[in-house]
N, C-alpha and C positions, 0 to 999 in steps of 0.2 A: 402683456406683451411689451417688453422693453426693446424699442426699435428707437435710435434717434437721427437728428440729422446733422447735430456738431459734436466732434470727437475731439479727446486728448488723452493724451498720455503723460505720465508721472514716472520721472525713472529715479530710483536711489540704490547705492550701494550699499547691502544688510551682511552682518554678519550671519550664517545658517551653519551650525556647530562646528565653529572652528574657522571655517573657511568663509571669506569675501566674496559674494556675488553680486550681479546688478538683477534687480528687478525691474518691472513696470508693471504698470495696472493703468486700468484706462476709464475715464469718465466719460458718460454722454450725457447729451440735453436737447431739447427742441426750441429751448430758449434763446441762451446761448456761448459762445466760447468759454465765458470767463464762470459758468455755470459746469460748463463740463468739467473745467480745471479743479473748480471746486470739489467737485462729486470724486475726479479722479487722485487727489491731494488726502480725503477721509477715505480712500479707500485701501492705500497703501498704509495708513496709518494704523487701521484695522488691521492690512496683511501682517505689520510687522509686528502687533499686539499677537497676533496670530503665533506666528513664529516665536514669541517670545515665553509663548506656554497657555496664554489666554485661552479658552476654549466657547462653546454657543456662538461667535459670534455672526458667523455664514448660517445659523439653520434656517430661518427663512429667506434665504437669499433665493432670487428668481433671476433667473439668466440671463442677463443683456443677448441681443442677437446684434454682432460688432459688423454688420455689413450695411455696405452704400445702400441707399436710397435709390431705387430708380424711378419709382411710380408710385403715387398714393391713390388709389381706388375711392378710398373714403376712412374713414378716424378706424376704422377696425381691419381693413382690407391692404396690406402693402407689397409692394413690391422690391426685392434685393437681390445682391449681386453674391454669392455665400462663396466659400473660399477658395472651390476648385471653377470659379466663373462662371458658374450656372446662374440664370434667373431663376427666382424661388420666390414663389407667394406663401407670403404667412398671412392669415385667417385667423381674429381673436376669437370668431364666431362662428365661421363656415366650417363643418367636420370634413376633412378628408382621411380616411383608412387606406392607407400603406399595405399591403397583402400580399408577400413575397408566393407562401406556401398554402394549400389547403390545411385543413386540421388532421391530423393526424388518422390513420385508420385503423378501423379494431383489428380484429385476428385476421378477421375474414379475406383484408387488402393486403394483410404481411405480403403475399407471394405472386400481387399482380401486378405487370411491368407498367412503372409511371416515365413520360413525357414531359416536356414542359407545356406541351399543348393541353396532354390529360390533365394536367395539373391545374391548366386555368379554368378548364372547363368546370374542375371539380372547385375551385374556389365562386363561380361564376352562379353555381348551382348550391352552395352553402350561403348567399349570399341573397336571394330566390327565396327559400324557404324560410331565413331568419324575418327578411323583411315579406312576406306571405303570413307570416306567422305574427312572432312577438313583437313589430314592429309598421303593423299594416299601418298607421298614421301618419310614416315618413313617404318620404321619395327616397329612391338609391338609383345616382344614376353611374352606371358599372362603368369603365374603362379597363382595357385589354393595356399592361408596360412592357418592357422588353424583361422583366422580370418574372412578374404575375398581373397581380391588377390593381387596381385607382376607383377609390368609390368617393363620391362625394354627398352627404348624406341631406335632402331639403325640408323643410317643412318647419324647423324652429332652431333656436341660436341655441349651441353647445358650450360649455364652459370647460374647456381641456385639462382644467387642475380637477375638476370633481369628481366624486364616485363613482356618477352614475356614467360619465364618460368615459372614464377609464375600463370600468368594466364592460363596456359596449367594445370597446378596440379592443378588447383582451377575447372577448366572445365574438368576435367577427375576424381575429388570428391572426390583429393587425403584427407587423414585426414588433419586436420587442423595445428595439434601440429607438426604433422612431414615436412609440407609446412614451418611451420615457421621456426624451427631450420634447415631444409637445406637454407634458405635466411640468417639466423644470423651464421652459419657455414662456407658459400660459399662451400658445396658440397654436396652429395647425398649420404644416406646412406642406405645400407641393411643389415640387419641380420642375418649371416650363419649358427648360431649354436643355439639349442633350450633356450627357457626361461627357468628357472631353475624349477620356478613352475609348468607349462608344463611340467614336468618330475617325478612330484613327488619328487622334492628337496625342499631344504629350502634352499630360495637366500643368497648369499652373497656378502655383502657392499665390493666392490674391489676398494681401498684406494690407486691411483696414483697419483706422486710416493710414490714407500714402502720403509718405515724405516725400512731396513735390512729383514735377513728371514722372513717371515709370514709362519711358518710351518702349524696354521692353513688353510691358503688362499691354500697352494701347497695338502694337505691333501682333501678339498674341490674340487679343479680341478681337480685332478686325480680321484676320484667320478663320476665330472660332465661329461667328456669326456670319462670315460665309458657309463655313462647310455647313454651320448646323442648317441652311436652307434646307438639306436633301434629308432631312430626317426628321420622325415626328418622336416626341416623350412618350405618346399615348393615344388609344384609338379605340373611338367611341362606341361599347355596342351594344349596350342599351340602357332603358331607365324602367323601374320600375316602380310605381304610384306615381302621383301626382300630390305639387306642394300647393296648399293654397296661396300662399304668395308670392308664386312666378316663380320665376325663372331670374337668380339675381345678377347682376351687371358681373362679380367677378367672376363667376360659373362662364359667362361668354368671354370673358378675358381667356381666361384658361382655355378652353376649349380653340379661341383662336390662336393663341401662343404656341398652344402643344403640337399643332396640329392635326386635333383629333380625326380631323374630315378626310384627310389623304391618305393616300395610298403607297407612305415614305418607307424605309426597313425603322424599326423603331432601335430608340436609344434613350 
């Protein structure tokens, strides 16, 4: 999980066949400034080897995730601000499963009328039987989104690039887009705070890092974290096993961010 806390960017003018553009490319570091510049100065250098026909050189590249810091939980648990201004917890170790849709139904469901309600019921019930079944050893504690549902999985630490993860989000119908960016991220992500349009806003493009004040960005936030009072991400409704080792500190973060306890319309 490449999360940092000092950013830079690197701009040059490349020729790209034929034609003059600017690029940038951007370093981070935990260390600091003059460490970021570093990292973002060989990265551009890379890009334009790139561009210049070089090939390998991005295959094992792992994804920086380019947003602010808001909260650090602890070295694997963080908290950020991602581009449409949502807070979003990434997890190097905590599994959350993303579950827009149930799985698919044989012949037999072709011609019976689905809901979004039938739908969670039926993801909520695929979810029951996996963990009743080939997974009696974990905990699943289920959450109801305004899409389908929110699992978060307890009982031992996940490694999001691995097989055996992968194949677990694949077998539990996690979505697709969000399987693959926790494998090119190395961690696991949830969304605390509502979608903007969800709310009756109009999103806004948050541009990390910012050149100096953004009086409009701080104008827009203070907006959005009003309105989002009146609404929860996710709503708690139930858990299934129990982990031996509790109940961990960001599972109650989450729980109190999303607002799982209330009684809000979700978003």
């Amino acid at each position: 999980m490449k999360i940092f806390k000092h950013w830079i960017s690197e701009k040059r003018r490349v020729n790209i066949q034929g034609e003059e553009k600017e690029i940038r490319t951007y370093g981070g570091s935990n260390t600091s400034i003059e460490e970021a510049a570093r990292k973002a100065k060989d990265k551009m250098e890379k890009v334009i080897r790139k561009i210049n026909g070089e090939s390998g050189l991005f295959e094992d590249y792992e994804a920086e995730i380019r947003e602010e810091i808001l909260q650090t939980l602890d070295s694997k648990t963080i908290i950020t601000r991602n581009r449409y201004g949502a807070q979003v917890m990434n997890a190097e170790t905590l599994m959350f499963l993303d579950i827009d849709k149930p799985k698919p139904a044989g012949l037999g469901g072709l011609f019976k009328k689905n809901t979004p309600e039938s739908d969670k019921e039926k993801i909520y019930d695929m979810v029951r039987k996996l963990a009743a079944s080939k997974y009696q050893g974990l905990a699943f504690r289920i959450y109801e989104t305004f899409q389908g549902a929110r699992v978060i999985v307890l009982g031992q630490d996940f490694d999001p690039q691995s097989r055996a993860a992968l194949d677990m989000m694949k077998e539990f119908n996690c979505d697709s887009l969000y399987t693959t960016l926790c494998n090119k991220q190395a961690c696991f992500r949830a969304r605390l705070t509502p979608k903007p349009r969800r709310i009756k806003m109009e999103s806004y493009k948050v541009n990390y890092p910012r050149e100096g004040m953004d009086a409009a960005f701080e104008a827009w936030l203070q907006k959005y974290e009003m309105e989002s009072r009146h609404y929860s991400v996710c709503r708690f409704v139930e858990q299934i096993g129990t982990s031996p080792f509790g109940m961990p500190e960001a599972v109650h973060m989450h729980d109190e961010v999303t607002g799982t306890a209330t009684h809000q319309p979700l978003a």
